[in-house]
C-alpha positions in Angstrom: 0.0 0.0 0.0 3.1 2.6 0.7 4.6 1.9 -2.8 0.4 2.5 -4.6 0.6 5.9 -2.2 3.9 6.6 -3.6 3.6 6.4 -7.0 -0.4 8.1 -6.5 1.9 11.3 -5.0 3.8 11.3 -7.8 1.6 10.7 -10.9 -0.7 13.5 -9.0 1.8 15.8 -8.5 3.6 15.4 -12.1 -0.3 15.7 -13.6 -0.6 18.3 -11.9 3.1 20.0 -13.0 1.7 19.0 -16.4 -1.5 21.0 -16.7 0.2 23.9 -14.3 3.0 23.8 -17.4 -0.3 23.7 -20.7 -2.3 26.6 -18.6 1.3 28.3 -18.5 1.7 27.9 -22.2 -1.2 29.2 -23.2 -1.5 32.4 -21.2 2.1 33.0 -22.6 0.8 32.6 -26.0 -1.8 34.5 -25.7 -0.1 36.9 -23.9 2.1 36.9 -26.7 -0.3 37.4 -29.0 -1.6 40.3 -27.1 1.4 42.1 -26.6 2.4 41.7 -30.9 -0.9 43.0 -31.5 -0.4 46.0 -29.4 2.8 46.7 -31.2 1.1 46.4 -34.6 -1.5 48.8 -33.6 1.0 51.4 -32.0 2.9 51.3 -35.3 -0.2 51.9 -37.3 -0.9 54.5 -34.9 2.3 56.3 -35.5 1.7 55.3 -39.5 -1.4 57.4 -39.6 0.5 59.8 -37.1 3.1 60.6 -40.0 0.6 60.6 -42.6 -1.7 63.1 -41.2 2.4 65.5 -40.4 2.8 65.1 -44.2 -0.4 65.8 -45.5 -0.6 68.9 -43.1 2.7 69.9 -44.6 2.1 69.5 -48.2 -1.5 71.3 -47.8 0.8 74.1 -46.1 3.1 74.5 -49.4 0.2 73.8 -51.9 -1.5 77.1 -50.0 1.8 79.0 -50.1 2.3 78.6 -54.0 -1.6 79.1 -54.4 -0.8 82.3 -52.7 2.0 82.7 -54.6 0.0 82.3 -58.2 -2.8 84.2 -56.6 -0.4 87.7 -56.0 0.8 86.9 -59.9 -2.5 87.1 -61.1 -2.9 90.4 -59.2 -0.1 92.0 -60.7 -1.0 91.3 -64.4 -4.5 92.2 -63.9 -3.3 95.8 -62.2 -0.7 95.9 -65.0 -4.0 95.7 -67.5 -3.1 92.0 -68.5 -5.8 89.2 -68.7 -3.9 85.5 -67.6 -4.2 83.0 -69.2 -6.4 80.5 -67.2 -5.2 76.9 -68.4 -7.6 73.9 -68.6 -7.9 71.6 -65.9 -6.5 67.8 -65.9 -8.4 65.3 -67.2 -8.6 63.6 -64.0 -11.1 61.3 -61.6 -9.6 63.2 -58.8 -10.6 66.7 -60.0 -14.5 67.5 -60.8 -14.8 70.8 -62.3 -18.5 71.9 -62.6 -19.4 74.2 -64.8 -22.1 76.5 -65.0 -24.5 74.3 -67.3 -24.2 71.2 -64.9 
């Protein structure tokens, strides 16, 4: 009966090791997964981040040379000179209504 006892204490206790060591496993993987996942989203935070810096600085030079064009235009027209107004792209990305649409 001592030896059965023995070798229940042990097959108990290394079970027990066993699922201690799967439960272990999987809160590491998961934790795992968690903490790549909060890395991905951090980067595409600071992604977005950048994009939003550059858009903000191209707008900033597209206003400055639209100023720029716009104090040309001035001039000629003080100096009695009609510009030129060229045609816009042919382009999806700019919709220029006119005054029959």
């Amino acid at each position: 009966m001592n030896d059965l006892t023995a070798l229940a204490a042990m097959l108990s206790a290394g079970l027990g090791s066993l699922v201690t060591a799967i439960f272990q496993g999987m809160r590491a993987r998961r934790d795992g997964y968690n903490r790549t996942r909060r890395e991905h989203m951090e980067d595409i935070a600071q992604w977005r981040e950048d994009l939003a810096q550059q858009t903000r600085e191209l707008e900033a030079l597209l206003n400055y040379w639209r100023g720029v064009a716009a104090g040309y235009e001035y001039q000629l027209r003080a100096a009695g000179i009609e510009p030129e107004r060229p045609e816009p792209p042919d382009s999806p990305l700019y919709h220029r209504t006119s005054e029959g649409d």
